[in-house]
C-alpha positions as CSV (number, residue, x, y, z in Angstrom):
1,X,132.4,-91.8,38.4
2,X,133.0,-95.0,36.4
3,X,134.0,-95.0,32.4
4,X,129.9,-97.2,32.3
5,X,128.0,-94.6,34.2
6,X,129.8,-91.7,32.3
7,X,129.0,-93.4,29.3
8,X,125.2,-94.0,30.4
9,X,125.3,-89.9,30.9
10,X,126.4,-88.9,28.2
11,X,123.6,-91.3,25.7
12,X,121.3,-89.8,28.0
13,X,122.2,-86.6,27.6
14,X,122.4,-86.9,24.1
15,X,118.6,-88.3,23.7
16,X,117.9,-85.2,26.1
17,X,120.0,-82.8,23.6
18,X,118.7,-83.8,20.8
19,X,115.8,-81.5,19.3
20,X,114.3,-84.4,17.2
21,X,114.9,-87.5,16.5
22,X,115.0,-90.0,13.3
23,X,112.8,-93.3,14.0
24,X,113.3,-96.2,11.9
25,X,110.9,-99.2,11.2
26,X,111.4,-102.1,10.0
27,X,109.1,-103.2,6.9
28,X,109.0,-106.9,6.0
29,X,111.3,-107.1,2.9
30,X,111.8,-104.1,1.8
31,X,114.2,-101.1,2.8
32,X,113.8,-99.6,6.7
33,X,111.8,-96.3,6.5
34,X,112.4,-93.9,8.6
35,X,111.0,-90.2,9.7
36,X,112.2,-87.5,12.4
37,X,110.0,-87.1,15.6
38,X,109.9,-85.3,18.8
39,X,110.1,-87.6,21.7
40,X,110.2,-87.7,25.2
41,X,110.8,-90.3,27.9
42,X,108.3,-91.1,30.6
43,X,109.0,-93.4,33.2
44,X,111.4,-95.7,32.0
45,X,109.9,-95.9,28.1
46,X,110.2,-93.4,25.3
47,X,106.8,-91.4,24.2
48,X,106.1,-90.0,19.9
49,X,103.8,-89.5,17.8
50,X,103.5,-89.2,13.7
51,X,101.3,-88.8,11.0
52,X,98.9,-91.7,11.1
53,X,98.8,-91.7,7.5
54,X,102.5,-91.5,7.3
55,X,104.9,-94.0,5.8
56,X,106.5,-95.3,9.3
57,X,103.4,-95.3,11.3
58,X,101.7,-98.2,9.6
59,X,104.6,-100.3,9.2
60,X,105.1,-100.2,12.9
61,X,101.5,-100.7,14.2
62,X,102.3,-104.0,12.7
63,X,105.8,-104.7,12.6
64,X,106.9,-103.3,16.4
65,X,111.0,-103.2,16.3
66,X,111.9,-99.2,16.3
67,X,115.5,-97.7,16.4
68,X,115.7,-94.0,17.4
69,X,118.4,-92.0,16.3
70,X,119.6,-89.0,18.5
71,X,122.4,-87.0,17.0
72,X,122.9,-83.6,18.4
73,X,125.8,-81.0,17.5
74,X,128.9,-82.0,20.2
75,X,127.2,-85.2,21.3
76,X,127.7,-88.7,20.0
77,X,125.1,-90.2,18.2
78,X,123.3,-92.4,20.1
79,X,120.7,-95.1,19.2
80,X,118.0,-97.0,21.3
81,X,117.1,-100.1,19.7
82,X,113.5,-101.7,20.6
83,X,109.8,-102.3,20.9
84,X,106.9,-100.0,20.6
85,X,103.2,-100.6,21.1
86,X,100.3,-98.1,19.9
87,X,99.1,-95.8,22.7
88,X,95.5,-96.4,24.1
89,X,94.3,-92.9,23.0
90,X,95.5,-91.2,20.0
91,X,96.8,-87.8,20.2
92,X,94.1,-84.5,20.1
93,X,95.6,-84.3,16.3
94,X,95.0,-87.4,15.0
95,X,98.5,-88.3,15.4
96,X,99.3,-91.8,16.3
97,X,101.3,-91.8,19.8
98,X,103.7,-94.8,20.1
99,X,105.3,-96.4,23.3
100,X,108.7,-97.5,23.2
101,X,110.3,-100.2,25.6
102,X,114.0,-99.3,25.1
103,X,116.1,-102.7,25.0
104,X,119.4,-101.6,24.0
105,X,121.5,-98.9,24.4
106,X,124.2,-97.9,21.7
107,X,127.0,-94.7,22.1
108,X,128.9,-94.7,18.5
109,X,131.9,-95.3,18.7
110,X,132.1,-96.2,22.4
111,X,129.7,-99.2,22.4
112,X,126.5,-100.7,24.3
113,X,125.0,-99.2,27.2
114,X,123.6,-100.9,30.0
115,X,119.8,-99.8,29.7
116,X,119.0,-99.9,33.5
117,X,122.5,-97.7,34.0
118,X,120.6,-95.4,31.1
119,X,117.6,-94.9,33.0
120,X,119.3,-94.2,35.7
121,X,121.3,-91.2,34.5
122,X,120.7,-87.7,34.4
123,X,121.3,-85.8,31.4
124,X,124.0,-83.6,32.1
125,X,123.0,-79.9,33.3
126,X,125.4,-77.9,31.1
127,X,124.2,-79.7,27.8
128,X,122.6,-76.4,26.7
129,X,125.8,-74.2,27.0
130,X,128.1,-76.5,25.4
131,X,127.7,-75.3,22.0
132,X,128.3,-71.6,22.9
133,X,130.7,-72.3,25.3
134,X,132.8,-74.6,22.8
135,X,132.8,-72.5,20.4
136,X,134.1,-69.2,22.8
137,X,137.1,-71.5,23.2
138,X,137.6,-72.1,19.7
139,X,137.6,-69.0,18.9
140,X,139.5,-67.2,21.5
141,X,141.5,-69.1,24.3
142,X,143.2,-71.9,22.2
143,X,146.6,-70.1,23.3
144,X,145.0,-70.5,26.7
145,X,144.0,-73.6,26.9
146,X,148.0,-75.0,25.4
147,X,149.6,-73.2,28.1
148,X,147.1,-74.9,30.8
149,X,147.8,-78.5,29.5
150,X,151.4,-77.5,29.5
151,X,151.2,-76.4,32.8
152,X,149.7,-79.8,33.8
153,X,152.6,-81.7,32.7
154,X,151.5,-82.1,28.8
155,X,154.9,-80.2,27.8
156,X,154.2,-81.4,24.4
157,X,151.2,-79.6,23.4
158,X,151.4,-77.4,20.5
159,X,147.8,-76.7,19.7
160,X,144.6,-77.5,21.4
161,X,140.9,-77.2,20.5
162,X,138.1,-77.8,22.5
163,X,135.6,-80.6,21.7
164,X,133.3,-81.3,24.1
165,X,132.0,-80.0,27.5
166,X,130.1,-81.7,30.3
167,X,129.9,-80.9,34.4
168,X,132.8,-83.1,34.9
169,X,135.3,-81.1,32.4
170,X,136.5,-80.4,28.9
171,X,137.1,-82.9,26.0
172,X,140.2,-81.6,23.8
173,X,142.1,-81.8,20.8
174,X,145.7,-81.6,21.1
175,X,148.4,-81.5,18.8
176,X,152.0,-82.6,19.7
177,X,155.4,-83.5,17.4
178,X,153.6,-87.0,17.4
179,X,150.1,-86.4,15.9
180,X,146.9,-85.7,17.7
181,X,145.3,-87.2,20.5
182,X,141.9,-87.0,22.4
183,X,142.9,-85.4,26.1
184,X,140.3,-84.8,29.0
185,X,140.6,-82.1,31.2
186,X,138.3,-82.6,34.4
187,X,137.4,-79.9,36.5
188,X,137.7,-80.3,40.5
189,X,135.0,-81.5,40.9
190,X,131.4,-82.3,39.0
191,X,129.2,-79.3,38.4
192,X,125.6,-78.1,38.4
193,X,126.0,-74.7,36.5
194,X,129.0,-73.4,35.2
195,X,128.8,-70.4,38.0
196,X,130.2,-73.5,39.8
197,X,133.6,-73.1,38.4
198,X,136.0,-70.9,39.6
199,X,136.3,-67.0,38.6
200,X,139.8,-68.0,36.6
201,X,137.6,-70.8,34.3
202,X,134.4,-68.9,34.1
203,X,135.9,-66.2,32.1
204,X,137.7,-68.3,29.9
205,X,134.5,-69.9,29.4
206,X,132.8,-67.0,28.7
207,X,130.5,-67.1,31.3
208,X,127.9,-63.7,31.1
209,X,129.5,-62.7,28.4
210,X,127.3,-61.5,25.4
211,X,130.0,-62.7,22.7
212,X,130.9,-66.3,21.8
C-alpha cells in the first residue's frame, strides 16, 4: 500500500470515525460561522442537515463554499473543503438537508489528499476498537511493547507508548538516549478484525477481554 492511498484511508476513516462534525460557512465580510452536524456520504458527495433558522444554514443557501471539520479521538483531523447545494426536499423536521461536492482533501499535518483516491478508500475496519485497544496498551504492555521493538532491531528503545492503530499495524511512541521519535509497527499482513492477528498479539491487545 502506497504512503497516498494510506493517507486517503486514514481521512476516510477519520470522516467515518468521527461522531459529528463542525461545518463552516463563509459569510461575505464578516467572521466564518460555523455549527456541528451529523453527516454522511452518499455516492461520492457528503449529505447534513441543520436548523433552517440557524445561523449557518442561511449564509450557505446563498454563499455555497463549506469546510467540514472531522476530528475524532486517535485520528487526525481532517478537512473537506467545498461546494454545497440545498437538497430538493427538505428533511421530515424542517431541517434544511445540504449536498456537498467535496473538492479538496486535507490530513493535518500530512497534507492534501487526492479526492478521487478519497472516494475510493474504505474506512478502516478496526476504527471502532482503536480507542479501547490503545488505551489497554497504555496501560498495561508498554514493557511489552519495548522488548518487541528491541527485538526487531530498535536496541535503543527505552519507553514506548502506543498511538495509533489501524488493520495494517500500530503507530508508537518511542523514547531512546536521543529523544523521541514516531515508529510504525506493521502487522503481517493487513487485517479485517483483529481475530485476524495472531494468539501472541491478540492478548496483548486485549482482544475479549472485559478490561481495558
Amino acid at each position: 500500500m502506497t504512503a497516498d492511498s494510506r493517507l486517503a484511508e486514514h481521512a476516510r476513516t477519520a470522516v467515518a470515525a468521527a461522531e459529528s462534525l463542525a461545518v463552516t460557512a463563509y459569510p461575505r465580510c464578516v467572521a466564518p460561522v460555523a455549527a456541528a452536524v451529523v453527516a454522511r456520504h452518499v455516492g461520492a458527495s457528503m449529505h447534513f442537515s441543520m436548523p433552517t433558522a440557524g445561523t449557518v444554514a442561511p449564509v450557505l443557501a446563498v454563499r455555497r463554499f463549506v469546510t467540514l471539520l472531522a476530528a475524532p479521538p486517535d485520528w487526525r483531523p481532517t478537512t473537506l473543503h467545498g461546494t454545497v447545494r440545498v437538497a430538493r426536499d427538505p428533511d421530515s423536521d424542517g431541517s434544511t438537508r445540504f449536498v456537498m461536492d467535496v473538492l479538496q482533501v486535507r490530513v493535518n499535518g500530512a497534507g492534501r489528499v487526492d479526492v478521487d483516491a478519497f472516494w475510493a478508500a474504505e474506512p478502516d475496519p478496526l476504527r471502532d476498537h482503536a480507542p479501547t485497544v490503545i488505551a489497554h496498551l497504555r496501560r498495561h504492555h508498554g514493557h511489552e511493547l519495548t522488548r518487541c521493538l528491541q527485538a526487531r532491531g530498535y536496541t535503543s528503545a527505552q519507553w514506548v507508548e502506543a498511538t495509533g492503530l489501524d488493520r495494517h499495524g500500530l503507530d508508537l511512541r518511542v523514547v531512546d538516549a536521543h529523544g523521541v521519535a514516531a515508529v510504525r509497527l506493521d502487522f503481517a499482513a493487513p487485517v479485517r478484525t483483529l481475530d485476524e492477528l495472531g494468539p501472541g498479539m491478540r492478548i496483548a491487545l486485549g482482544v475479549g477481554r472485559s478490561s481495558a
